[in-house]
Every structure is written in C-alpha cells, then in structure tokens.
N, C-alpha and C positions, 0 to 999 in steps of 0.2 A: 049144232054146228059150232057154237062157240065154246060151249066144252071141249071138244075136237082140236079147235086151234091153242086154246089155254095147256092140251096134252100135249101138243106139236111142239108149242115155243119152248115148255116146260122141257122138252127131253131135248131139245137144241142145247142149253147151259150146260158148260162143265163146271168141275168146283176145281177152285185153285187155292193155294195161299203160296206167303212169301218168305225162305227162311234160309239160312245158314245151314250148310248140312256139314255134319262134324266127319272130317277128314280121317282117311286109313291110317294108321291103324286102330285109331280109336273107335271108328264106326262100327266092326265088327267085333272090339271090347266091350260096346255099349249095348251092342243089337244081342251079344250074350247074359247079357244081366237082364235085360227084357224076357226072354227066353228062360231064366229063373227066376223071372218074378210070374211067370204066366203059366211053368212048372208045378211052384210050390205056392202060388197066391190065388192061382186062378185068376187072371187080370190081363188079358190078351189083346184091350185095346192099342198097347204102346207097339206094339209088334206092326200094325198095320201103317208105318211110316218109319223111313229109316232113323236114324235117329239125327236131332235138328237141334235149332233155335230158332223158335218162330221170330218172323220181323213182323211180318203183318197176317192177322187173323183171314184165316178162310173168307173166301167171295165166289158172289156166281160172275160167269159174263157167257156170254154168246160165243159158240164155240168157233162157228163160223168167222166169228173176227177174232180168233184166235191168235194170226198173225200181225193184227195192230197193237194185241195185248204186248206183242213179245219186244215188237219195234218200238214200242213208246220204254217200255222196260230197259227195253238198252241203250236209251239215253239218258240211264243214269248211271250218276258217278258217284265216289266218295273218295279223295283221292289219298287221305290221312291213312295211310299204314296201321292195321287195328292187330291184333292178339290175342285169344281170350285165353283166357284161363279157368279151367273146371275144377272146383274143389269140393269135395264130398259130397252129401247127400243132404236133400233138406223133402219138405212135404207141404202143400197145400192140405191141411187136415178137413176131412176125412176121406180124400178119395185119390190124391195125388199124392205120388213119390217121385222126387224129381233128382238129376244129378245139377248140381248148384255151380251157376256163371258164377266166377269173383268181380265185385264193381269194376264197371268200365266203362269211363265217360266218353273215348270214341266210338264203343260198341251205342252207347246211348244215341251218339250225335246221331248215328248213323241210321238206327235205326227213327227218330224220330226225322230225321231229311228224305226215309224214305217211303215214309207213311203219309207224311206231308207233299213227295213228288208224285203217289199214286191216289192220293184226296184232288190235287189240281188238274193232274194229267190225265189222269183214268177215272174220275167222276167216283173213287172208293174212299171207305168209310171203315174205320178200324176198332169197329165202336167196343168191343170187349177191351181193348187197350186203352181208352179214351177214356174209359171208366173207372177200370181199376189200376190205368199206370202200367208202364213196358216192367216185365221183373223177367230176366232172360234164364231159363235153364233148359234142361232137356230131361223131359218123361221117360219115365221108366215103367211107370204103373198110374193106371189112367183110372176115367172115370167110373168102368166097369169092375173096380178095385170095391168089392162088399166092405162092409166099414168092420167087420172083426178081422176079416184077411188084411186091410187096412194097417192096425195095431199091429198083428203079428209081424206085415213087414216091416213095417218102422221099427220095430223092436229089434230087427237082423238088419236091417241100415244103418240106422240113426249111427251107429261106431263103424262103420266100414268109409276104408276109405278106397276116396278115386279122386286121381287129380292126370289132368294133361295140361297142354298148351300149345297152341296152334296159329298161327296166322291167319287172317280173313282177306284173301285177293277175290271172292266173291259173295256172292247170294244167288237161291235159288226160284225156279216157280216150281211148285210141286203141284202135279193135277190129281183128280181123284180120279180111280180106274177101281171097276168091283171091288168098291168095297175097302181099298188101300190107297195108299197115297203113294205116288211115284215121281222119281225126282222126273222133270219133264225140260225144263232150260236152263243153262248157267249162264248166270251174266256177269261179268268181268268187272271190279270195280274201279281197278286204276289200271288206266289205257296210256 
C-alpha cells in the first residue's frame, strides 16, 4: 500500500521551471537553428522547449496547487526596464552550444530577486545556479550533443554570427507536458 501511495503523489507533480522566452521574430530564427543543429548534429534535445533564458532551474510541485504556484508568481515584480542583447555563439564544452546573453547587470538583478522571491515564497531551491553562478544564454544543442558531433558543430558556429535585442516586460513558467516543455503562464513584470 505504500508503494501505491509513493506512485500516487509521485504522478500528482508537474515539472516547471522559470525563464525568459525570446520574443517573435527571433523565436522562430532560433527554433531554426535548433532544427539544424538536430538536422546535421543529431542533438534534438534543444528542440523540446522553445527557445529561452532560464531564470530559475527546473522544480517539482503539486500540481493540485498549481494555482497557488501562479498567484504567489504574480506578485512579483521587477520594475527596472531590462534589454538583452544576443550576440553570437559560445559553448559549454563538450555538450552545449549555446546562443550567448551580452553582460547585463539588470538582467542579473533580476534574475537573482527572483530566485531569491521563489527560495522565500515558494519554499524552492535553484541549486544548479547556486553552484555554478546565473551565466544566461539560450541552447541550441544540448546534452544529447555526442562529443564528436560536439566539435564538428562548434567548428560551423564558433564564426557564425547572431545577434538581436529585445526588451523584457516579462518571464515565464514553463511546464513539462510528454516529454517537452511548454510555455504554460506569463507574468508581467512592471505593472
């Protein structure tokens, strides 16, 4: 019987995380370079989420309280007018290819005010960030990237470029649905 209930509560969680999602028209520039890295590198993890800037790392919660998650979410704010700017490519070696954030210390505030509102608020823990430090960009080719296919794309990146620049009037919750990640709430950051 308590195997039974350990399977119960277990399929009750959904997975969330917390992130920036990069705005039309770049979304669908970006969601095409995934689609050629996953083409010609074999590397199809980046494709299952649109494409992003994490704030805060993947968490479980009760999906049932689904709707406390969202209400406590949306009292938060950041009211500093943020910008990012995307400028080429860079790489976590040997498994990540990423499109590279240019430094940005409101993008930083922001994201550490709201890692620190969902540590107080929401009882969560952003421990992959806590560890290695917030470094913002957006995936292209993920951990499912074999380490010679690896080389060969960095070798077709590393000189290509890509740049935009966008404003940040939000953040997202993305849930996890089969397998993919979908954007799931927007929450407004200056009200």
């Amino acid at each position: 019987m308590t195997e039974n209930r350990y399977i119960f509560n277990k399929m009750n969680k959904g997975k969330y995380f917390l992130a920036i999602l990069i705005p039309e028209p770049f979304q669908t520039d970006i969601m095409s370079v995934k689609k050629y890295v996953h083409d010609n590198f074999n590397s199809k993890g980046a494709l299952r989420s649109p494409a992003h800037i994490t704030l805060h790392m993947p968490f479980e919660w009760k999906e049932e309280k689904e709707t406390d998650l969202v209400q406590k979410l949306s009292e938060f704010l950041f009211p500093e007018p943020t910008v990012i700017d995307l400028d080429g490519f860079s790489n976590f070696e040997p498994r990540v290819i990423f499109i590279d954030v240019k430094p940005n210390d409101k993008l930083n505030a922001l994201q550490k005010k709201l890692v620190q509102f969902a540590k107080s608020r929401l009882g969560l823990f952003n421990q992959a960030n806590d560890m290695r430090g917030f470094h913002p960009h957006v995936t292209i080719a993920f951990r499912d990237l074999k380490k010679p296919k690896f080389y060969e794309a960095w070798e077709y990146f590393k000189d290509q470029n890509f740049t935009a620049a966008f404003p940040v009037n939000s953040f997202w919750l993305l849930k996890h649905y089969n397998n993919t990640w979908k954007a799931y709430h927007e929450f407004i950051l200056i009200k």
